[in-house]
Biopython code that builds the backbone (N, CA, C, O; Angstrom):
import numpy as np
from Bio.PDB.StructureBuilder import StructureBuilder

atoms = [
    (1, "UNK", "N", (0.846, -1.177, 0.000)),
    (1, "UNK", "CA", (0.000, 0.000, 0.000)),
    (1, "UNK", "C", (0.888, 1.235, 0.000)),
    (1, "UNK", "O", (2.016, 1.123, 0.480)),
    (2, "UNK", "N", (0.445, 2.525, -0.545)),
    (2, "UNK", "CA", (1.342, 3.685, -1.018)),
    (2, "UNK", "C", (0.831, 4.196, 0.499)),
    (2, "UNK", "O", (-0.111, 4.016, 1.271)),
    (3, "UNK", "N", (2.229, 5.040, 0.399)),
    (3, "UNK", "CA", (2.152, 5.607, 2.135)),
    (3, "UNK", "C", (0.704, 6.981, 2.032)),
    (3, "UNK", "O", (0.104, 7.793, 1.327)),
    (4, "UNK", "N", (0.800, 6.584, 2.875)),
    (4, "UNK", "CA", (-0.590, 8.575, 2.956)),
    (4, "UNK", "C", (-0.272, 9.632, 3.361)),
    (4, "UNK", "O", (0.447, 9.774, 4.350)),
    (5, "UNK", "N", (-0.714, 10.512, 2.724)),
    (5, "UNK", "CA", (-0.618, 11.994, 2.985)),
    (5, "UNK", "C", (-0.953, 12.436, 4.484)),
    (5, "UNK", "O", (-1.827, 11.721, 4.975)),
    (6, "UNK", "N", (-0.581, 13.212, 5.143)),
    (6, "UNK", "CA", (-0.907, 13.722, 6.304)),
    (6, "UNK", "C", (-0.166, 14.991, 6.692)),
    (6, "UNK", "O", (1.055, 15.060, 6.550)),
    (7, "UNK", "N", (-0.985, 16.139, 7.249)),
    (7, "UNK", "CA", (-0.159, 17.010, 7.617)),
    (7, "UNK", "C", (-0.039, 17.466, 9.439)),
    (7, "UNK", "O", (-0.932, 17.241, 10.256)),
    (8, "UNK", "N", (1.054, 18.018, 9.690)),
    (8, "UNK", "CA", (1.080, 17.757, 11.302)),
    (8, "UNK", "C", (1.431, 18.722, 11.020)),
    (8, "UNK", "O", (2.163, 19.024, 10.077)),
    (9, "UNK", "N", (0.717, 19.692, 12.200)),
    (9, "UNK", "CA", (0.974, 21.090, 13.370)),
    (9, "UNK", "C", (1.931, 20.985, 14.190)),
    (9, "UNK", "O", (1.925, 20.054, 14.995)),
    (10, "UNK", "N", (3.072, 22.013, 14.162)),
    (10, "UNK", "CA", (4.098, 21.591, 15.364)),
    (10, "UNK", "C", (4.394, 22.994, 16.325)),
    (10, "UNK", "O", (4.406, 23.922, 15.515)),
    (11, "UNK", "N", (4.536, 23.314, 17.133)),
    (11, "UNK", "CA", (4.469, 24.662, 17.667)),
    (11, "UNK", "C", (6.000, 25.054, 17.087)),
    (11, "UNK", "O", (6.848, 24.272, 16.657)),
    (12, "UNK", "N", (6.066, 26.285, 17.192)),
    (12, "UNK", "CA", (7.496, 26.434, 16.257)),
    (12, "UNK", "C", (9.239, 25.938, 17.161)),
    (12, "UNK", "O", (10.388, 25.772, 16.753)),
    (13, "UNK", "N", (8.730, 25.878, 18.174)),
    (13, "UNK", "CA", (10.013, 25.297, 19.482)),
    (13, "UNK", "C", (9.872, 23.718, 18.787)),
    (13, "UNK", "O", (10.896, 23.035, 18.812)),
    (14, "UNK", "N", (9.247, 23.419, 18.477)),
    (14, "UNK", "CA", (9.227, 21.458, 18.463)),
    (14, "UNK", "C", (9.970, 21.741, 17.125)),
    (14, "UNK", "O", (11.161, 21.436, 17.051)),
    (15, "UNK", "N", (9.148, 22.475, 15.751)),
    (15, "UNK", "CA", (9.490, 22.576, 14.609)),
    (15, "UNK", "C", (10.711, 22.699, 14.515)),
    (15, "UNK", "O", (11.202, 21.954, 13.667)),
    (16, "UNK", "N", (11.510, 23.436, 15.123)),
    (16, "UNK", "CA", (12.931, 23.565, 15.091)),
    (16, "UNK", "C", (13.662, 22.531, 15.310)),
    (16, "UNK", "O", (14.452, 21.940, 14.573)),
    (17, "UNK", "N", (13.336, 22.345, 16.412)),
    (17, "UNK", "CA", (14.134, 21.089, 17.049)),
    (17, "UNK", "C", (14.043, 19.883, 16.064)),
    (17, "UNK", "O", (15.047, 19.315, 15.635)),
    (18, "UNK", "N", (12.896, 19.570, 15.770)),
    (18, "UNK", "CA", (13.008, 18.454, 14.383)),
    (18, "UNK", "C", (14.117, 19.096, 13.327)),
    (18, "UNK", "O", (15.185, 18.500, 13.182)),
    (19, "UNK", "N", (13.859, 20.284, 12.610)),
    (19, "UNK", "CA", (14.830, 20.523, 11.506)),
    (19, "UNK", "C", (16.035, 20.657, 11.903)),
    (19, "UNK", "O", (16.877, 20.742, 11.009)),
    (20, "UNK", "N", (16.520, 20.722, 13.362)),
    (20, "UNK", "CA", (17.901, 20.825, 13.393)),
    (20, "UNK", "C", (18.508, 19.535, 13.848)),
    (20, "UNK", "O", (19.719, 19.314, 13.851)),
    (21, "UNK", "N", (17.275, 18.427, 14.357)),
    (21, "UNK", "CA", (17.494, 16.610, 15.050)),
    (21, "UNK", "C", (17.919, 16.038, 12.597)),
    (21, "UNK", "O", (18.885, 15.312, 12.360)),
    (22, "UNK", "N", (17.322, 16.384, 11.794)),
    (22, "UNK", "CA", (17.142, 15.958, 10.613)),
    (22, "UNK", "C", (18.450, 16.696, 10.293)),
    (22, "UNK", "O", (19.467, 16.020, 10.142)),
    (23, "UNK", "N", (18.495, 17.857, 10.194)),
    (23, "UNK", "CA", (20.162, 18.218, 9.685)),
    (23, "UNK", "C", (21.480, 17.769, 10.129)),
    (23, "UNK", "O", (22.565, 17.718, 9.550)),
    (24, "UNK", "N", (20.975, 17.353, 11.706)),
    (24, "UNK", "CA", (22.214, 16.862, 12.505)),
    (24, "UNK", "C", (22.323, 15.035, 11.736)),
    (24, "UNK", "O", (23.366, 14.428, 11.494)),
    (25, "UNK", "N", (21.051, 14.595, 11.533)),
    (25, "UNK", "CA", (20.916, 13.037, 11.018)),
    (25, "UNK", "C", (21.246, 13.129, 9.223)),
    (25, "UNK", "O", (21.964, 12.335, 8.616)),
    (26, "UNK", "N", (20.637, 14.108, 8.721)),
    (26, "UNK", "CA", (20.900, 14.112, 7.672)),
    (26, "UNK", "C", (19.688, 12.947, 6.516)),
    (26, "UNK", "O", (19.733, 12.373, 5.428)),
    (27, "UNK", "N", (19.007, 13.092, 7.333)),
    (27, "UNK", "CA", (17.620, 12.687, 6.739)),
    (27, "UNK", "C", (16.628, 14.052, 7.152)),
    (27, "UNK", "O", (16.750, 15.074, 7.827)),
    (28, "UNK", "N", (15.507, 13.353, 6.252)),
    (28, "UNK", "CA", (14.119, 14.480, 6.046)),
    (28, "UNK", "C", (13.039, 14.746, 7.619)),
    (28, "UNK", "O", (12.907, 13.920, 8.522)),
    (29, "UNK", "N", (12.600, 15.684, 7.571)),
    (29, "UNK", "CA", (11.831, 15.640, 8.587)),
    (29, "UNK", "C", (10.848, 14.716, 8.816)),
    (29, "UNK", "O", (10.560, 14.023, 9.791)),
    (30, "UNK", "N", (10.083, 14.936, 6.977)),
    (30, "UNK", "CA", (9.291, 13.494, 7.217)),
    (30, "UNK", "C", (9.601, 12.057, 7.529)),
    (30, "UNK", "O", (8.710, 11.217, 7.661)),
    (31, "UNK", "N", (10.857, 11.796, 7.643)),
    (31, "UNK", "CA", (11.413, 10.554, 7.532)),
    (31, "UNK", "C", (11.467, 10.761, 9.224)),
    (31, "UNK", "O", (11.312, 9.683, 9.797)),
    (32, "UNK", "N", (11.622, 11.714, 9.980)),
    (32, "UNK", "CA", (11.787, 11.652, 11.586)),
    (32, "UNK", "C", (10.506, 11.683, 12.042)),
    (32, "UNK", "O", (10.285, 11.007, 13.046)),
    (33, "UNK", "N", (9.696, 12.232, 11.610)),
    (33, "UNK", "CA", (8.209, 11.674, 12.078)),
    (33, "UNK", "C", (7.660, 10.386, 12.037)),
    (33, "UNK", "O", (7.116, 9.864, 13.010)),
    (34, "UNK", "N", (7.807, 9.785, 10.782)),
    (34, "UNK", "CA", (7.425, 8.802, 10.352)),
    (34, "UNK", "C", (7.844, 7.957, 10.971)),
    (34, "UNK", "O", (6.943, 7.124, 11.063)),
    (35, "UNK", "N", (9.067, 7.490, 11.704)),
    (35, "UNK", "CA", (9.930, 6.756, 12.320)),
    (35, "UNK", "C", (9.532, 7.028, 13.944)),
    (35, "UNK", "O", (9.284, 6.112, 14.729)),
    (36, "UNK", "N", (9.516, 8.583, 14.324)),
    (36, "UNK", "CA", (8.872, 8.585, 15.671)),
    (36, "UNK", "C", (7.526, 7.851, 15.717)),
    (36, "UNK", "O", (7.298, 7.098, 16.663)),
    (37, "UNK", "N", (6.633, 8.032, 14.752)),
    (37, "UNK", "CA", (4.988, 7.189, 15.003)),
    (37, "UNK", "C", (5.134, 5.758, 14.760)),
    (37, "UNK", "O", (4.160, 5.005, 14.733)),
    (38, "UNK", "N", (6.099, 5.448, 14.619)),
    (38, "UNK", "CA", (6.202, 4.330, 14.243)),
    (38, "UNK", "C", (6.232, 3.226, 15.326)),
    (38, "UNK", "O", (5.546, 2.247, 15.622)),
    (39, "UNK", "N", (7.531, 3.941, 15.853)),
    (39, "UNK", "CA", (8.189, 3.697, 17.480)),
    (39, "UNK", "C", (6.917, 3.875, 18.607)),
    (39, "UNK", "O", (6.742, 3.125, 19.568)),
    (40, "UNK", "N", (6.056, 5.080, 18.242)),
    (40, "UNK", "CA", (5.386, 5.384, 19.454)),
    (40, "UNK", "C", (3.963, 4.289, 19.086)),
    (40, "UNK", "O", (3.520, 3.726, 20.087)),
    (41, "UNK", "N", (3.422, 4.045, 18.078)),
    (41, "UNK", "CA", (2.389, 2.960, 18.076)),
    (41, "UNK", "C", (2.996, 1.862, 18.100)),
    (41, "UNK", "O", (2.009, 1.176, 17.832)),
    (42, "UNK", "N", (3.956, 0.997, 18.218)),
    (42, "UNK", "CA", (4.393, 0.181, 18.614)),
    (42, "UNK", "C", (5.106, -0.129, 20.468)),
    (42, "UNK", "O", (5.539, -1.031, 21.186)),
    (43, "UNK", "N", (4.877, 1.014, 20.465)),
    (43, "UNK", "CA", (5.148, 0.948, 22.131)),
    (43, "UNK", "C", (3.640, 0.735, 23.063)),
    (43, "UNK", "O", (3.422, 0.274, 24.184)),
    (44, "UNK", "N", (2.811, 1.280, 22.058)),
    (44, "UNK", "CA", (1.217, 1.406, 22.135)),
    (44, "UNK", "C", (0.947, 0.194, 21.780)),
    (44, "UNK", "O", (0.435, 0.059, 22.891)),
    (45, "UNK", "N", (0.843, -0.511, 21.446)),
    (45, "UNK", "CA", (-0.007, -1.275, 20.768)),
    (45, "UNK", "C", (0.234, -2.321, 21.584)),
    (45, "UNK", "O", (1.344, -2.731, 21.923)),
    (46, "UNK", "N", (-1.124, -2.871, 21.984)),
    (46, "UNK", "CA", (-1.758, -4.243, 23.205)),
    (46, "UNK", "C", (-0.335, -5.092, 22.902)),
    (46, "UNK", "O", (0.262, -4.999, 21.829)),
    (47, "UNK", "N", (0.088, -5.895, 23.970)),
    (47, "UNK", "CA", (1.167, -7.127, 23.771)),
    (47, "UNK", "C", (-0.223, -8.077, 22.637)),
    (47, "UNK", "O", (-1.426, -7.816, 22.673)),
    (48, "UNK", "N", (0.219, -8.792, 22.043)),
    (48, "UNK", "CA", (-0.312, -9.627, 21.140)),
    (48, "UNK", "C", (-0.076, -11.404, 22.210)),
    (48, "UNK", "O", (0.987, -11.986, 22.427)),
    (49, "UNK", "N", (-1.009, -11.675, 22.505)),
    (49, "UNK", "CA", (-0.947, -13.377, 22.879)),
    (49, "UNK", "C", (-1.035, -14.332, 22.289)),
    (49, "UNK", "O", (-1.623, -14.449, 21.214)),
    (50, "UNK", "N", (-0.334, -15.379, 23.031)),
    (50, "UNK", "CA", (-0.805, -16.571, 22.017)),
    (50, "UNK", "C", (-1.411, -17.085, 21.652)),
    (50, "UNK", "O", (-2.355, -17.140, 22.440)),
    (51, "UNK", "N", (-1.680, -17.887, 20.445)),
    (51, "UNK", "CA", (-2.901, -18.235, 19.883)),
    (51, "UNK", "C", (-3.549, -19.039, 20.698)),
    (51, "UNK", "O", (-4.757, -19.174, 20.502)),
    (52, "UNK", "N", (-2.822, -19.863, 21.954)),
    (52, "UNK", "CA", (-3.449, -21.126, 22.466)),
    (52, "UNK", "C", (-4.378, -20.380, 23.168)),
    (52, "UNK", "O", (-5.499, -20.876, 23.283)),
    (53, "UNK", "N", (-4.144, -19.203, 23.706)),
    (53, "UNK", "CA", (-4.601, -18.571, 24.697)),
    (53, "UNK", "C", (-5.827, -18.585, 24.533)),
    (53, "UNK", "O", (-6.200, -18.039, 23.495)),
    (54, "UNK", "N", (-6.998, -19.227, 25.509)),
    (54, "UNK", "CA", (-8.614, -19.151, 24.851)),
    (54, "UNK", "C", (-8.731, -20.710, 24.304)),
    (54, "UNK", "O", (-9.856, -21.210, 24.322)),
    (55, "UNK", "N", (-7.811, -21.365, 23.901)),
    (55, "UNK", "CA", (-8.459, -22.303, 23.330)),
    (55, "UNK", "C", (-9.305, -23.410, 24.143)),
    (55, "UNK", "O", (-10.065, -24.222, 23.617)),
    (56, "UNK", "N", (-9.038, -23.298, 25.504)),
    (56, "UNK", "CA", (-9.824, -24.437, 26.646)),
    (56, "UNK", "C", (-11.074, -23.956, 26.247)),
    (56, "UNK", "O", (-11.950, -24.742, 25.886)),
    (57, "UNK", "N", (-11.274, -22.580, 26.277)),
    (57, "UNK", "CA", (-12.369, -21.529, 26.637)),
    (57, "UNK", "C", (-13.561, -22.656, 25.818)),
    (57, "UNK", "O", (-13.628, -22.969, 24.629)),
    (58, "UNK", "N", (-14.627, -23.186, 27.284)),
    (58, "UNK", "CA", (-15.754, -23.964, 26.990)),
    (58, "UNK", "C", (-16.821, -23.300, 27.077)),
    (58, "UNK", "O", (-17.833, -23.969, 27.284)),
    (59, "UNK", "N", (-16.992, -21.660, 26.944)),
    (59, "UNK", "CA", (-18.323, -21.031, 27.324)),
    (59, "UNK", "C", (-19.215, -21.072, 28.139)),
    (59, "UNK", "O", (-20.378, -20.673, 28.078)),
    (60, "UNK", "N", (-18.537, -21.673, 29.082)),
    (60, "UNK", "CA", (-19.359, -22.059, 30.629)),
    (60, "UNK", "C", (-18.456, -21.272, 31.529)),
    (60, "UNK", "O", (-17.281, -21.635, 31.586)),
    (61, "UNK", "N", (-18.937, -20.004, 32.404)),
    (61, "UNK", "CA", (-18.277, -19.133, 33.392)),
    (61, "UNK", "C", (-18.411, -20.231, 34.480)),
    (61, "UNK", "O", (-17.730, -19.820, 35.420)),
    (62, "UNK", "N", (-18.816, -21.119, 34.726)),
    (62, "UNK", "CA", (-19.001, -21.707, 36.139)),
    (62, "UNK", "C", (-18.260, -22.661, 36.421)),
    (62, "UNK", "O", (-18.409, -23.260, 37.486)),
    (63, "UNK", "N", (-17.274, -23.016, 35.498)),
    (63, "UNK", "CA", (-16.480, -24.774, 35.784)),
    (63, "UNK", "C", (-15.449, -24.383, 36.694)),
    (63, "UNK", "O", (-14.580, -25.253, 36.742)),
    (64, "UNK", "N", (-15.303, -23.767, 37.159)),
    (64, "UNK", "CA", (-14.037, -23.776, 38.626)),
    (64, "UNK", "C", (-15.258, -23.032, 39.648)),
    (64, "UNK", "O", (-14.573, -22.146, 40.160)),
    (65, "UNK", "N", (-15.861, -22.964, 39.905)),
    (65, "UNK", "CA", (-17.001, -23.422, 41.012)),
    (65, "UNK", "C", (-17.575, -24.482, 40.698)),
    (65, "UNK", "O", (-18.349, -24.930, 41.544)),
    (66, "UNK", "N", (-17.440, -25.124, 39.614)),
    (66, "UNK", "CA", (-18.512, -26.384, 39.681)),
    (66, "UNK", "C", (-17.604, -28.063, 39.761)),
    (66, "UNK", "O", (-18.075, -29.166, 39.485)),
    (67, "UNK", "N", (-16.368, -27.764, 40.176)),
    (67, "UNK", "CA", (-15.057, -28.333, 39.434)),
    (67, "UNK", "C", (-15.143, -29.610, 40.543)),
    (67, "UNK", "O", (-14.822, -30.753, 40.216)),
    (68, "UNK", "N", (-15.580, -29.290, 41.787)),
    (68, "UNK", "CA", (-15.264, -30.862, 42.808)),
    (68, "UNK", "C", (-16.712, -31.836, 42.287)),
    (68, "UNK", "O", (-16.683, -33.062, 42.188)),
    (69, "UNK", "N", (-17.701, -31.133, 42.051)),
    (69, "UNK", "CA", (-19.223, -31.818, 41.372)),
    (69, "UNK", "C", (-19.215, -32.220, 39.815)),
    (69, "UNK", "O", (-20.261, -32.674, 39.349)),
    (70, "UNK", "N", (-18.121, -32.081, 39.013)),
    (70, "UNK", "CA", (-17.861, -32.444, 37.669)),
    (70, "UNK", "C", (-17.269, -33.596, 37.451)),
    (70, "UNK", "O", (-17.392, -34.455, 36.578)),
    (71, "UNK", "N", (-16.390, -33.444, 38.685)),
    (71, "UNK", "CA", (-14.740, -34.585, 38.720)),
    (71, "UNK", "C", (-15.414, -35.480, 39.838)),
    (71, "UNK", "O", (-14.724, -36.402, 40.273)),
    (72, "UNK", "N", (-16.427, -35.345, 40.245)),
    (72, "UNK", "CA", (-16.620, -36.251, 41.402)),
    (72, "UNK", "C", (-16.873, -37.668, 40.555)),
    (72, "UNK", "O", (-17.655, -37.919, 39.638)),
    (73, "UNK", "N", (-15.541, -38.776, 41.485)),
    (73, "UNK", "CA", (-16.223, -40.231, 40.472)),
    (73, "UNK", "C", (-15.122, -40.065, 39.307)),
    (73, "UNK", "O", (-15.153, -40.782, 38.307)),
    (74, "UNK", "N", (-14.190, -39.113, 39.498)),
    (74, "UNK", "CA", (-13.519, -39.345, 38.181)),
    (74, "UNK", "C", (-12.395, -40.007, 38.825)),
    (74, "UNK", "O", (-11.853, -39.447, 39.778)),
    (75, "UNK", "N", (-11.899, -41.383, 38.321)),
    (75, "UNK", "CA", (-10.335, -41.627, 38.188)),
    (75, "UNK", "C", (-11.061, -43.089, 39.493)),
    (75, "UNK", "O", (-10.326, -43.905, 40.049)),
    (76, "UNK", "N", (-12.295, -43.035, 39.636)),
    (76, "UNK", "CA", (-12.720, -44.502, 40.319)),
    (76, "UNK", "C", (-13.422, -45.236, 39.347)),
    (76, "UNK", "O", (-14.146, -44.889, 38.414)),
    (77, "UNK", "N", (-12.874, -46.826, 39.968)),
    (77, "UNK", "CA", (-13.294, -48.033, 38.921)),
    (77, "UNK", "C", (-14.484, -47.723, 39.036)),
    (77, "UNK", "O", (-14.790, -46.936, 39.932)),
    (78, "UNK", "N", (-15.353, -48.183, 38.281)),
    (78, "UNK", "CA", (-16.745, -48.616, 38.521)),
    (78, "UNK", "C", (-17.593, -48.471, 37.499)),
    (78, "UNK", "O", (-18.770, -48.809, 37.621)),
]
sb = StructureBuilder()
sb.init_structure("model")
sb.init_model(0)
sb.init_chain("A")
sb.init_seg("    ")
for serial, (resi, resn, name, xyz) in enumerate(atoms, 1):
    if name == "N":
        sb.init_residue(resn, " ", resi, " ")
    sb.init_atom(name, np.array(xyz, "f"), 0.0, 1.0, " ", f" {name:<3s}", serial, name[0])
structure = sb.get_structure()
């Protein structure tokens, strides 16, 4: 997908400081934004779990209150 257009407001103290962080790097401003949001929604963004996670999930909220009356009789002959 082609990147998107967007324009950002910067108060003129921030503005500077980017054009002189990009002259000191020697890349574009847009290239220091782009790289800061990048960093900052990835610092954001939920931890991701594992897939197993959920998979017991039997749609019954009650089986660990109901857990000694389920298993009762389990693991005897008979």
């Amino acid at each position: 997908m082609a990147d998107q257009k967007t324009t950002v407001y910067l108060n003129p103290a921030d503005y500077r400081r980017l054009q002189a962080l990009a002259r000191l790097e020697g890349r574009s401003t847009a290239e220091l934004i782009r790289e800061a949001v990048a960093e900052y929604a990835a610092r954001r963004a939920p931890a991701r779990l594992p897939r197993s996670v959920g998979a017991g999930r039997s749609g019954r909220g009650d089986l660990s209150e109901r857990a000694e009356d389920l298993l009762s009789g389990f693991g005897e002959a008979g």
